[in-house]
Structure formats: C-alpha cells, structure tokens
N, C-alpha and C positions, 0 to 999 in steps of 0.2 A: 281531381285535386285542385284547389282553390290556389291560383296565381296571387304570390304573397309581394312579388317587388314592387316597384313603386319608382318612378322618375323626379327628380327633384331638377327643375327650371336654372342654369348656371346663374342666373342672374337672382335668383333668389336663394342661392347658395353665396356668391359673394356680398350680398347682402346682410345674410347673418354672418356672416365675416368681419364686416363691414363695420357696422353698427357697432357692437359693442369694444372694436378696439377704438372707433372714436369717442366715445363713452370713457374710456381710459386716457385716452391722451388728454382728451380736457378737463381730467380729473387731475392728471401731474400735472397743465400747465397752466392751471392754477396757479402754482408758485412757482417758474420757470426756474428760475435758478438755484432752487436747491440741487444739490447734485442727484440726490435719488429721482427728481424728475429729469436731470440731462440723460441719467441713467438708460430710464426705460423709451425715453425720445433713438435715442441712440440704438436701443435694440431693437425696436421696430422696425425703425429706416435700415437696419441690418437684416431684419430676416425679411423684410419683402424687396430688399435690392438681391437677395440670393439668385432668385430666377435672372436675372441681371447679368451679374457677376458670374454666374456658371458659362453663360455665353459668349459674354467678353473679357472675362479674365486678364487675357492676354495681353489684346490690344490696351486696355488701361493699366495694367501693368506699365509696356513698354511708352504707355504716354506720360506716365506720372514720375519715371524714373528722375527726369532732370526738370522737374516742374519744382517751384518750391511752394508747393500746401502741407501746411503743416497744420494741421488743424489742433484747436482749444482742446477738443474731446478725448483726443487719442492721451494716455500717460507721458510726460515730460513734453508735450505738443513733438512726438514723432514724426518723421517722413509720410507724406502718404504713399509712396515707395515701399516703405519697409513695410504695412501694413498689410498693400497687397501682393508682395512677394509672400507671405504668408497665406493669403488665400488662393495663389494661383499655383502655389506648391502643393497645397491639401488637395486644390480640385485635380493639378496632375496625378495625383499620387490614385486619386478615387478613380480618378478616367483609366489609369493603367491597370488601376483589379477590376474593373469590371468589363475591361474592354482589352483583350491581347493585343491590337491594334492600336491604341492610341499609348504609342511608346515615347520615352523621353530621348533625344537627339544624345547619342553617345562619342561623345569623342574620349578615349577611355584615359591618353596619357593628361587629358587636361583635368578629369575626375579623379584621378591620381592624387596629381598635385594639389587640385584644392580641397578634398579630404583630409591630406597628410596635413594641412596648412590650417583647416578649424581642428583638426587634433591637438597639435601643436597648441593653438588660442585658449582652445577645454581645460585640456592638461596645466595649461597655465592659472587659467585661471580660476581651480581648483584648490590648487598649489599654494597660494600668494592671497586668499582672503575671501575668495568667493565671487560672486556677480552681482554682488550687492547696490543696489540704488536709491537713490532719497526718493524719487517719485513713486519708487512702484512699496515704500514701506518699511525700505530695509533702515538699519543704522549704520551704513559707512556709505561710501560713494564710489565712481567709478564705471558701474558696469552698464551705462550707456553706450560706452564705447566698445562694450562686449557686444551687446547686442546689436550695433550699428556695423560692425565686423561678419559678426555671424552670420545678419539679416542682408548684407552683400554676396555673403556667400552663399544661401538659398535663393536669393535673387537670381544667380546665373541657374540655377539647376529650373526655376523659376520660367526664366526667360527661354529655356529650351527646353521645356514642354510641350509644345509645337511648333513643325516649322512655317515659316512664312512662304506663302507663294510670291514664285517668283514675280508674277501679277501686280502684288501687292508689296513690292519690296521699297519704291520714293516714296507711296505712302506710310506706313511705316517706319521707315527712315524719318522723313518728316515729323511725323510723332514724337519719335525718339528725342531729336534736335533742338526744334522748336517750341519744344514747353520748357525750355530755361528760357522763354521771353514771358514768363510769369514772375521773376526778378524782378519785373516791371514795375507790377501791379502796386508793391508796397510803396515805391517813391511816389504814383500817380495818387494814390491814397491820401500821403501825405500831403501832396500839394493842395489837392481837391478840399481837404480841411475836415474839422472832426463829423461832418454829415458821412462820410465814407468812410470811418477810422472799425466799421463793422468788420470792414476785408481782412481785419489783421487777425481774427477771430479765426481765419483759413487761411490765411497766407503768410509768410515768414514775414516777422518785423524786424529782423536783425538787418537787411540791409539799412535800413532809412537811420539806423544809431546816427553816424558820422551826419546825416542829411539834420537829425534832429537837432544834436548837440549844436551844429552849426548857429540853429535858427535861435539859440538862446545865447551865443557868443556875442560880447559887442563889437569885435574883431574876428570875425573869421576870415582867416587869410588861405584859409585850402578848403575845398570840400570834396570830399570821395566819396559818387556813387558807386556805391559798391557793389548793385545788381545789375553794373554794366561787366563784371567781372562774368557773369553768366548769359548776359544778351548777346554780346562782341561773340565766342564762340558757338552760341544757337542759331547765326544767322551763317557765318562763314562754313561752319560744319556740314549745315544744308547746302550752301550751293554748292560747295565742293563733291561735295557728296553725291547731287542732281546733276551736277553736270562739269565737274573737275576743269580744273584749271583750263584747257583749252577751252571749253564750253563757257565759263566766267567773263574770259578776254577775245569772245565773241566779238566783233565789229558791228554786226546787225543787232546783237540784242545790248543797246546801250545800260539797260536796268541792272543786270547784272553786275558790270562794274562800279557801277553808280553803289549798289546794294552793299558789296564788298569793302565801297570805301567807307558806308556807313558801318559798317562791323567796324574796321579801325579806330573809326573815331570814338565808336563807341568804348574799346581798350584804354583809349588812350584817356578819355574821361574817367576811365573808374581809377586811375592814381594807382594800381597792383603795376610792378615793374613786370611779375611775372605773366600779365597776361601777356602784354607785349611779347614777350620770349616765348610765350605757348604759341603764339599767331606764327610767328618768325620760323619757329621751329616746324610745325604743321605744315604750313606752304615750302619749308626747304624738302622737307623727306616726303612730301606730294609730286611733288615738284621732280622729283629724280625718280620718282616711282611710275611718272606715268611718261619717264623718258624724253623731257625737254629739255633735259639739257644738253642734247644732242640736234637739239632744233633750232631756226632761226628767234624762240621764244628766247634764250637765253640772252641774244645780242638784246634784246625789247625789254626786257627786265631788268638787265644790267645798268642799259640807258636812263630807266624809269628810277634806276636807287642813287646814284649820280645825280639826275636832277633833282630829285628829294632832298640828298643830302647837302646842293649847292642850296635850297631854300634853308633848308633845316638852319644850317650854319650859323649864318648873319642874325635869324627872326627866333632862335627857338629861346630867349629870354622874356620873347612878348609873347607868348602864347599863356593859355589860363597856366596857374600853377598846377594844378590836378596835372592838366597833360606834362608839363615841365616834369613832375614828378615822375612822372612813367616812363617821360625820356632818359632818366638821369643811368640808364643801362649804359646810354655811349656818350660816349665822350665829347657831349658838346656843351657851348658857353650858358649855363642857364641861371635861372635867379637865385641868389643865395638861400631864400627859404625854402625854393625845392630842391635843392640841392641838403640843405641840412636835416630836414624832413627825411629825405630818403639815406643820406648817412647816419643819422639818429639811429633809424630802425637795424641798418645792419650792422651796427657797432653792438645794439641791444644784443641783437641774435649772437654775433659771436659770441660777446661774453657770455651771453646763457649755454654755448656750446661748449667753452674752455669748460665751464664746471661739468658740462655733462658727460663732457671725454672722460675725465676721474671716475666717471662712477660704469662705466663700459666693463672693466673689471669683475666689478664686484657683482653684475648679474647678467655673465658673460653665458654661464649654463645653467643658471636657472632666472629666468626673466622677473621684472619685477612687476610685471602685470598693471592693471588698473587701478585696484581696489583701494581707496586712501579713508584712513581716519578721518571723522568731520574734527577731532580735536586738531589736527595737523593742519588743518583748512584754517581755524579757528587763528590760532599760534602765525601763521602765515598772513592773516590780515592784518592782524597784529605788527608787524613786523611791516606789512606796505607801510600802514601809517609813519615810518621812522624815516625821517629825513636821512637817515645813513642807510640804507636798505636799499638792497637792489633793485629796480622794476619789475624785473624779468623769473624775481623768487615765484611768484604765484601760478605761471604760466611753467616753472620747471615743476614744479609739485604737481601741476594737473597733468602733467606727461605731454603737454603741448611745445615739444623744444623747436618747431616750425623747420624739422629738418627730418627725410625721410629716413639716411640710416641711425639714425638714432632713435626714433620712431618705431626701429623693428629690434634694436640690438639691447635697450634697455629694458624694455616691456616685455618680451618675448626671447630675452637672449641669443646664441647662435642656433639653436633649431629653428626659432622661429625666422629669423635672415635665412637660413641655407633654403627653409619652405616655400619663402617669399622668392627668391631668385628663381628656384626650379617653376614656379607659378610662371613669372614672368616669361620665364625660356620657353614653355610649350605652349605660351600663348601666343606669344609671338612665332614661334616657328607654324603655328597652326595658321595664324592669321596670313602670314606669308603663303602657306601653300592655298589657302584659298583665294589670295590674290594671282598666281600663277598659273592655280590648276582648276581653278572654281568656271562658275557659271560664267561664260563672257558678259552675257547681262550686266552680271552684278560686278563687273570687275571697278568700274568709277566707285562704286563704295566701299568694295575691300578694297581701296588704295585708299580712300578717306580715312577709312577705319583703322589699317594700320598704322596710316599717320602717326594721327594723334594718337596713338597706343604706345607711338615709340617714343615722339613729342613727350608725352605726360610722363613714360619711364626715364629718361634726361629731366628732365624739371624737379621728378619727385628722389632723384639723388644729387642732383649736385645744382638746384634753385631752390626749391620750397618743396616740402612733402608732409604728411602726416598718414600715416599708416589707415588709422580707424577712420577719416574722411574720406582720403582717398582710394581705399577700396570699392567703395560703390561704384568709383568710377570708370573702372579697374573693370570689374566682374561685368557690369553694364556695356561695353565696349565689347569685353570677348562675348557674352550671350546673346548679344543684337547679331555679332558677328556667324557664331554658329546657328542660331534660329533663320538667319538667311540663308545658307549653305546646308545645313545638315553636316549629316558624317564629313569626316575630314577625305578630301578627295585623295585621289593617287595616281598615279601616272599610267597616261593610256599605254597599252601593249604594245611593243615594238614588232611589228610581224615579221619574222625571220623572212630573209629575200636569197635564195638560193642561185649558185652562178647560172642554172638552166634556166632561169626566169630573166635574168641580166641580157644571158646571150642565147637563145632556142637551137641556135645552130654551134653552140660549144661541143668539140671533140676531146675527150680527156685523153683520149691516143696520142694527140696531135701535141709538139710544144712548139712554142710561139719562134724556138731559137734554132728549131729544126730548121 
C-alpha cells in the first residue's frame, strides 16, 4: 500500500501564511485611515498577539491596570485594562474547562458580595433606560459608566485567575504600581512639541487639558499637572510596598528617602488636595500597621512634622501656587489665589451637593442609573451658556456630583449602598486576615495594601469619590491582594496540651492542700 503523507517544511508553511496576509495589509493600507482599513489592521495584530496573550494574560493584565493607555482604536478610546480584563477572563474561563486544575482563587464571601453588587448595577440598569452609549451606536448616553463598573468587576475575577508565586510577588507588585508613571508620558509629549503629539493616539490626553489651556492663557497664574495625581502614588506605593516604612527610613540606603520625598513633591505639584490626604492617610494606617508607633520611629516622625511645619509657617505663601493649592487642607497663611481657587471648588461642590440631597428621596429604592437623554445634555448646554446658571448643572446631570455617597445612593439607590458597604466589609476583613495570617513573606505588602484600601475607603466617603471611577480601584487592590495569597487563610490549630504533658509526674490522687 502506497505511503500517501507528505511533510511540509515550517518554514514554508509560515511562508504561505505570510505572504498573502501581507498582500492584504498593503492593500488596506493603501488608505490608512479609513476605518475599514484600521479595522482589519487591528484584527490581525489581534489574532497573531493571541499566542501572546494566552501566555501572559495575566501579568499584562496586572501591568496595565494603573497604566493610562488608552488607545484611538478601542470604542469611546477605553482602558487598556478594561479590554484585557476581558480577555484574561475568557482565557480563565477556557483554561478552567479544559483543565480541572487550573481553578480560579476562591474566596467565596468576597464572590458573594461582588455578584450581589453587579446584580444590583444590571437590575438597575435595565430598569431606568438601558446601557445605552453614543460611541458604541446607541441613541441616549450613559452606559460607559456601566461598563467601566462591570468591567472592574470582572477585572477582579480577572486578576484571580491565577495565583502569583510567592517568588514573584515585588515583581509583580512593581507592575502593578509603577505603570501609573505612564501619566507621564502625555505632559512629556506635550512639551517635546507636535513631532511627539503621536503618543496621545495611545496614551490618555486628558491629563495635559489644564497643562494646554495654560499655554494659550496670557495669564496663567496656576497650572495643575494633573498626572502627578497618579505618579506621587506609583512611586510611594512601590516602596512601601518593597520595603515598608522601616525599610524607606533606612540610614544606609539614602535613595529611598530621597525617592519618597520625590513622591511628595510630586502631590503636591499636581494642585488635587486630595492627593495630599491619600499620602497622609496611607502612611498613617501603614504606619500603625506595621507597629511604629510603639517604636522609637514615632519620637523621629513626630520631630520631622514639627520641623516641617516650623518651615511650612512663615514660607508656604512663596511656594509655586499649584503646591499652595494643595496646602490649602491646613491651616496655614497662603496666597490669596490659592486659597480662592481651592475655596471656589468646594463651595461649587457643596452647592451641587445641597441639590443633590433633594433628590436622595426620590430614588431612594429604585436608582436613577446612568442612562441620560442626548436632548437633556442638549437643554443643559444650553442653559451653561446663561450668565444666571449654575456651573455645577452639567456635572449634576452626568451623575458626576464628586461625592462617593451620592455616587451610590442616587444612581443605584439603597440596594446599591447596602451592596457597596458589604463589598467594602469583606474586603477589608479579608485583606486584614491576610495581613495577620498570610505568608510572612508577603506580609510588607498586605500592610501596603490594606493601607491604601482603607486610605481610599475614608477619601471616597467623606473627601472625593465617584462610584463608576473608583471601582477599578477598588476591585484592582483586593485581586492583586488575593492573586498574592490565595484562599483566604485561617488560623493555625491550637494543640490541645494536657496537664500530664505540663507535669509527667502529676498524681490525680494527690491534692496540692493535702
């Protein structure tokens, strides 16, 4: 019987591969910017990153989370976060049916609560208009912030599809941290001049607004880098993180401190009061977490805000105004324009809050969701343009009231509040026990981690909050944390110790007062 196979050479199999899909690209990029040619560009570099992406899912995942690419291509220029929480959810989902071994990290009261919590989100916004969006074709608006909700909340399911070894946990970390110094990128863009204005095609251009409007001002008298709001916590994160506050105020390794001050400064340039108050906060409940205040650290610390604040005193009216403006938290003598600049804003916000407490009521048990009429948008520009008109109208209608519980009591009514606290509760209890009962290893960054977990939970109720922002940050925080740890641990067994082990020579005949 005549041997009918036949070998074909790899290299002449990727070759007819080869060929004719380059044959096709130079046929769309002929006309590069129509969109049917970004189209098929775009699904190429998709299906031959697959081999890619199947392998490192993960780790880009967890690098992109706090990185801000946002790329042209993706619908409404989306996260690259949200995109591959998407694809590192499909490959866990495929790796767990075809493989009974490769299981997703269960911690079941935290699956609980964030189930019950996008229930809650669905139900809603079902209810109240749909998930309707302008980019993706609908006629009303809104449901970006559905999906930037929901896509937080696969993101943790996402992120604990595997766990990290321990091996590789400051790497990792690192990852995590460190790619919000891609906030960077868009101010260095801008300075560098329009030879580099390509970047913003991939990287978020919202930071550089205030940097832009500045350079067309014939008085700019403040400017606020704004992606120092995300540099200042990528650098401090990490080192607390790599080597916690004893390790920071090291004597031998002078860079550390040095690095630290440069996170500060870097807060204090971006002009947000609340970063300042995230740092403050962070390093206080770090600080008591890894039990210095029972140590000679606290008399070093206490001496270091004293002397800070005998400089601060007299000089903090000469400082740039950006930083004045971020001081204006305390109480000291500063310029009248940053002092009015940051009273402006929060006189704004309350009055946008007096209106929005009226309306608490009226979608107390059933939320009013996201989904807004484009005529209501329309009516509402309308209406900035009126010298008698509020400022703050446009910003209550987009459901942007820069306040966390009104963020969840208006939108989502009280299911969606009672969902969000029990979220926070087992996240936080979870995070705590693996700061107590976890890997000693890993214990310098579940103390980081819970930090800022608790940090960010005080900020986003009684400083600045927004529900559909702030979740990523949220869900990102606890899935780093479980993806390090695994199962939630538990307390080792107590081994019962009987009095014959105490005493060998105990007589139970015998009493002591015989």
């Amino acid at each position: 019987m005549a041997n009918t196979t036949f070998n074909i050479p790899r290299g002449h199999l990727i070759m007819a591969l080869c060929l004719p899909l380059a044959v096709l690209l130079g046929y769309v990029l002929a006309e590069p910017f129509e969109s049917g040619s970004v189209a098929v560009v775009v699904f190429v570099l998709v299906v031959l990153s697959v081999p890619l992406l199947m392998k490192w899912h993960h780790p880009l995942l967890i690098l992109s989370w706090n990185a801000t690419i946002n790329p042209m291509f993706l619908p409404g220029r989306a996260s690259l976060w949200l995109l591959l929480s998407g694809i590192c959810l499909l490959f866990g989902i495929v790796n767990r049916a075809t493989d009974p071994n490769e299981k997703f990290i269960s911690v079941p009261p935290i699956t609980k609560a964030v189930a019950i919590l996008a229930a809650v989100i669905v139900v809603t916004g079902f209810l109240t208009g749909g998930f309707g969006s302008r980019f993706l074709g609908s006629s009303h608006m809104g449901g970006r912030k559905y999906y930037y909700l929901l896509g937080a909340i696969a993101g943790y399911f996402a992120l604990t599809s595997r766990q990290i070894p321990v091996s590789r946990s400051s790497l990792y970390t690192a990852f995590f941290f460190l790619s919000g110094l891609t906030a960077l990128v868009g101010h260095l863009a801008f300075l560098a001049g329009p030879a580099t204005y390509f970047l913003f095609s991939l990287f978020s251009p919202d930071f550089v607004q205030d940097q832009a409007a500045a350079s067309f001002s014939l008085n700019p008298e403040m400017v606020r880098i704004s992606g120092f709001i995300l540099v200042a916590p990528a650098i401090y994160s990490w080192l607390f993180a790599r080597f916690g506050i004893r390790g920071v105020f090291d004597p031998s390794r002078l860079w550390r401190p040095l690095l630290l001050l440069l996170a500060l400064t870097c807060a204090l340039f971006g002009g947000f009061r609340s970063a300042l108050v995230m740092f403050l906060l962070t390093f206080a409940f770090l600080f008591f977490l890894e039990g210095l205040h029972r140590t000679k650290y606290l008399f070093f610390l206490g001496s270091l805000a004293l002397l800070t604040t005998a400089l601060l005193v007299p000089f903090a009216n000469k400082l740039p105004l950006t930083t004045q403006r971020t001081l204006s938290v305390l109480p000291l003598n500063l310029d009248p324009v940053a002092r009015q600049s940051a009273d402006g804003s929060s006189e704004w916000r309350i009055q946008m809050w007096k209106a929005a407490l009226s309306e608490i009521p009226k979608y107390l048990f059933r939320g009013k969701g996201y989904a807004l009429d484009p005529r209501d948008v329309a009516e509402t520009e309308i209406l900035r343009a009126s010298p008698h008109n509020d400022s703050w109208n446009g910003a209550f209608l987009m459901g942007d009231y820069h306040n966390g519980p009104l963020s969840l009591l208006i939108p989502f009514g009280i299911y969606g509040a009672l969902a969000f606290l029990w979220f926070l509760f087992v996240s936080l209890r979870t995070m705590y026990r693996y700061f107590k009962l976890g890997d000693p290893n890993l214990r310098t960054i579940n103390a980081l981690l819970l930090a800022t977990f608790t940090a960010k939970t005080v900020i986003f109720f009684f400083v600045f909050g927004s529900l559909y922002s702030d979740m990523a940050f949220f869900t990102g925080l606890l899935g780093l944390s479980v993806a390090l740890n695994g199962a939630e641990p538990s307390p080792a067994p107590v081994e019962e110790t009987t009095v014959t082990q105490l005493d060998p020579d105990f007589n139970p005949g015998l009493s002591p007062y015989s």
